[in-house]
N, C-alpha and C positions, 0 to 999 in steps of 0.2 A: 033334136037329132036329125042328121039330113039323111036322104035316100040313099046312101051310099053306106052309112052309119048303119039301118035299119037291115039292108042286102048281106050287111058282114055279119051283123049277128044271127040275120038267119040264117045262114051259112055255116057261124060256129055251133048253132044249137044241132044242126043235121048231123055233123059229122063229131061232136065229143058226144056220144049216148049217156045218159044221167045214170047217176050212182048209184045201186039196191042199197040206199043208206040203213034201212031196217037189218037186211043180211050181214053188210059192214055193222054194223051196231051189236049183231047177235055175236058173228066172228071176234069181235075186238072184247069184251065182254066174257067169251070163252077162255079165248088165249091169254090174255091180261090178268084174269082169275085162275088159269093154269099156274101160271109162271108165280100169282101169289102163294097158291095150295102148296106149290113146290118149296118156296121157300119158308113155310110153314111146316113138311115135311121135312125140311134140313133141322128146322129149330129142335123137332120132335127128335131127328137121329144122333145131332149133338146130344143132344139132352141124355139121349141110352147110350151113348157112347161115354158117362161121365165128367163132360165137359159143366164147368161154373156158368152161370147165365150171362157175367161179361164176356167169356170165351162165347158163348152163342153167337151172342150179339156181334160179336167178331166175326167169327167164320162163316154164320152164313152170306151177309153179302158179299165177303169176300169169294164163297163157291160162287154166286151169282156171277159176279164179275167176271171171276176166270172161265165160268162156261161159255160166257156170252161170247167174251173174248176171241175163244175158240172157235163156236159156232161163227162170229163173222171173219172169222179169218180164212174158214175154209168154205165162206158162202151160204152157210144153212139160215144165218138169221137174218139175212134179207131176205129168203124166200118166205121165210114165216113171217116177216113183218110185212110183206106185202098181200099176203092174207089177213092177218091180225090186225094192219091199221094203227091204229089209238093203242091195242093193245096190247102192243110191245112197248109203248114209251112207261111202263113202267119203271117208278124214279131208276133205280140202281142200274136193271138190264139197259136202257134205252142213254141212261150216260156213258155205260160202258162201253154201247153201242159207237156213240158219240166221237169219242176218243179212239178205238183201232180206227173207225173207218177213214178217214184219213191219214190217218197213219198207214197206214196198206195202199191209197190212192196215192201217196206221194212216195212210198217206197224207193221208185226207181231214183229220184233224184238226188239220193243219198242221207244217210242218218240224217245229218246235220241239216243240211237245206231242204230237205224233203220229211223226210217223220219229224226231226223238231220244229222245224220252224210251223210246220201243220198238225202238229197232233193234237195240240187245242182249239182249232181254228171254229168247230164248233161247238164244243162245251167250256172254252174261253168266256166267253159271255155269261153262259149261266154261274162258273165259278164266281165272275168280277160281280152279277149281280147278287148273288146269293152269300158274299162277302160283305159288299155296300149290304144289304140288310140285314147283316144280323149285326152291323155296324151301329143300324140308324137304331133298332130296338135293344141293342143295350143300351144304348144313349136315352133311349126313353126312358127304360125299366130302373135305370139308376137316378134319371132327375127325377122321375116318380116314386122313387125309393119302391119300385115294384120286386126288389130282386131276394 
């Protein structure tokens, strides 16, 4: 590393202050175990409400999705994710997440070139990967006659 190499880092260590990773740990942990209790408490009101366990299994991610929806559409789940951390990427809220937010950042450019052409721009990837694998393990589970 040269002197100059040495000056810049210590330089960036001054001025970015380190993270209360313990605090972040406890916050994400909280909120991430909220948002699960919560959809735990949807399963439980389905369930009084007389809904079948397929219907559960339905409708609560679906309320997940559409609060989260909402919440980032009118700004509240950024402000919670940026306390929460880790603990908003809970699977469902944090892909629903995934999907408005650019959809909202590209709004202005219009449907078409702006929300479609960007509205998977980041949960595009985890789709295409999480297709490619359950691609590659039914391929396995069947030459393995695991199925």
């Amino acid at each position: 590393m040269s002197t100059t190499d040495k000056e810049y880092s210590k330089m960036a260590d001054r001025a970015s202050p380190n993270s209360p990773k313990l605090m972040n740990g406890i916050k994400a942990f909280i909120i991430g175990g909220g948002i699960c209790t919560f959809g735990q408490f949807l399963n439980f009101i389905y369930g009084k409400l007389g809904l079948n366990q397929d219907e559960i299994k339905a409708m609560t991610p679906i309320t997940l999705i559409l609060i989260t929806a909402i919440l980032t559409g009118i700004g509240v789940f950024d402000k919670i994710a940026k306390h929460a951390g880790a603990g908003t990427i809970v699977p469902i809220t944090g892909f629903a997440n995934s999907v408005v937010s650019p959809a909202l950042e590209f709004k202005a450019e219009g449907y078409v070139m702006g929300v479609g052409a960007n509205l998977f721009k980041i949960a595009g990837p985890v789709i295409a990967y999480g297709t490619f694998a359950a691609v590659i393990y039914g391929a396995i589970c069947y030459i393995f006659k695991l199925y």
